[in-house]
Structures are given as C-alpha cells and as structure tokens.
N, C-alpha and C positions, 0 to 999 in steps of 0.2 A: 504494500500500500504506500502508494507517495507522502509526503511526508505534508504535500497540501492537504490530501485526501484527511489524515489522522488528525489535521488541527484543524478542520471542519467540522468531523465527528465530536470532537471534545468542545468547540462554540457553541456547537447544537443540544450536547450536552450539556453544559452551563445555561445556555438561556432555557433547557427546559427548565432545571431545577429551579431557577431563578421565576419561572411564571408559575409554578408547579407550588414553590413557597408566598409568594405576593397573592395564588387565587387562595390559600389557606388563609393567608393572614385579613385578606379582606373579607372572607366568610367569617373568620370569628369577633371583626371588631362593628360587623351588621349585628351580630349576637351581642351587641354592650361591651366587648372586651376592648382595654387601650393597653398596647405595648409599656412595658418601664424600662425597655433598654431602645435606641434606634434601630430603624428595620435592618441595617445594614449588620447590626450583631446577629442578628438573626439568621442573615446572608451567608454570614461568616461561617458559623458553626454550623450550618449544614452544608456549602461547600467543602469545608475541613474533613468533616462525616468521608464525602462522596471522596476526596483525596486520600483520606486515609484508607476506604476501602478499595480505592486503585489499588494504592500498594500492598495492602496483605494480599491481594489475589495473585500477584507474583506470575502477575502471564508479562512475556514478552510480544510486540512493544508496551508496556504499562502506560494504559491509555485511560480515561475518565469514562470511557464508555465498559470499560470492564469491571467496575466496581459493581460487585454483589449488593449491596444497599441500594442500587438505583429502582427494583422493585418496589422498595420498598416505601420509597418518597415518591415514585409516577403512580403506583397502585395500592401501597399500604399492603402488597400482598407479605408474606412468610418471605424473607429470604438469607442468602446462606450467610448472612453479615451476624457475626455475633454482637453481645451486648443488647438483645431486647429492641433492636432497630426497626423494627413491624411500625410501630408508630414513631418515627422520628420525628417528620415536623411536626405533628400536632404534639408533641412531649415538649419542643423544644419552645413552642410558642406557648404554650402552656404555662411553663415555668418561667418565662416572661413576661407576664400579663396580669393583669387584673380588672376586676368586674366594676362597671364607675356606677353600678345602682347600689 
C-alpha cells in the first residue's frame, strides 16, 4: 500500500472518530449534560485510546485503522481491546460531565 494510500486510511480514520465522538457529545448535552473539561480533552483521550490500541495490535504497517477499539467507538460493539473499552466514549464523557438540573 503506498504510503499516500495509508495516511488517507488513518484521516479517514480520525475524522471518523472525531464525528463519531462530537455526535455522542451532542446527544448527551440535548439530554441537560455540560462538559467540565473542553471538548478537545475529550478528543484527546479517545484518540490516545485509538493510538494506543494501534500499537498493542502489533500488525505491520501499525496503522490507526488497525486498532481493535475502533469497534468499539463506531458501534459500541464487544471488541478484542482490553480494559472494558465496549463503552469508551460514553464512559469517557460520562466522567466528564455533569447534569445543570
């Protein structure tokens, strides 16, 4: 795979995660919830997630698109990402946030 090819996969991979976290976050603050950290910490630690689980999958080329958690942030399904990662974003915005009623 050319090397433009693999850093298109991994754009398209970050701007999923990136719309994939912004539609959670604006579903839960229709629900009354406001952020106590900015959205971008939010950003942060779930791109880290997706980075970290590049790397433990240990596939060559270690690309964004091979992390085992991305299951689990595009569909919340089961995946092979240790740590309880089934509900990442919503865990992560979770313990960010609080109810303004």
């Amino acid at each position: 795979m050319p090397c433009d090819d693999r850093d298109q996969i991994e754009r398209q991979v970050i701007a999923d995660v990136l719309d994939t976290v912004e539609a959670k976050l604006r579903e839960r603050e229709r629900q009354g919830w406001r952020l106590t950290v900015p959205r971008s910490r939010i950003y942060a630690i779930v791109l880290h997630a997706v980075i970290v689980s590049a790397r433990a999958a240990r596939r060559y080329p270690a690309t964004l698109d091979g992390a085992d958690i991305l299951d689990a942030i595009f569909d919340g399904a089961e995946s092979g990402a240790p740590g309880g990662a089934k509900r990442l974003v919503e865990d992560v915005i979770g313990r960010y946030s609080v109810h303004t009623n």
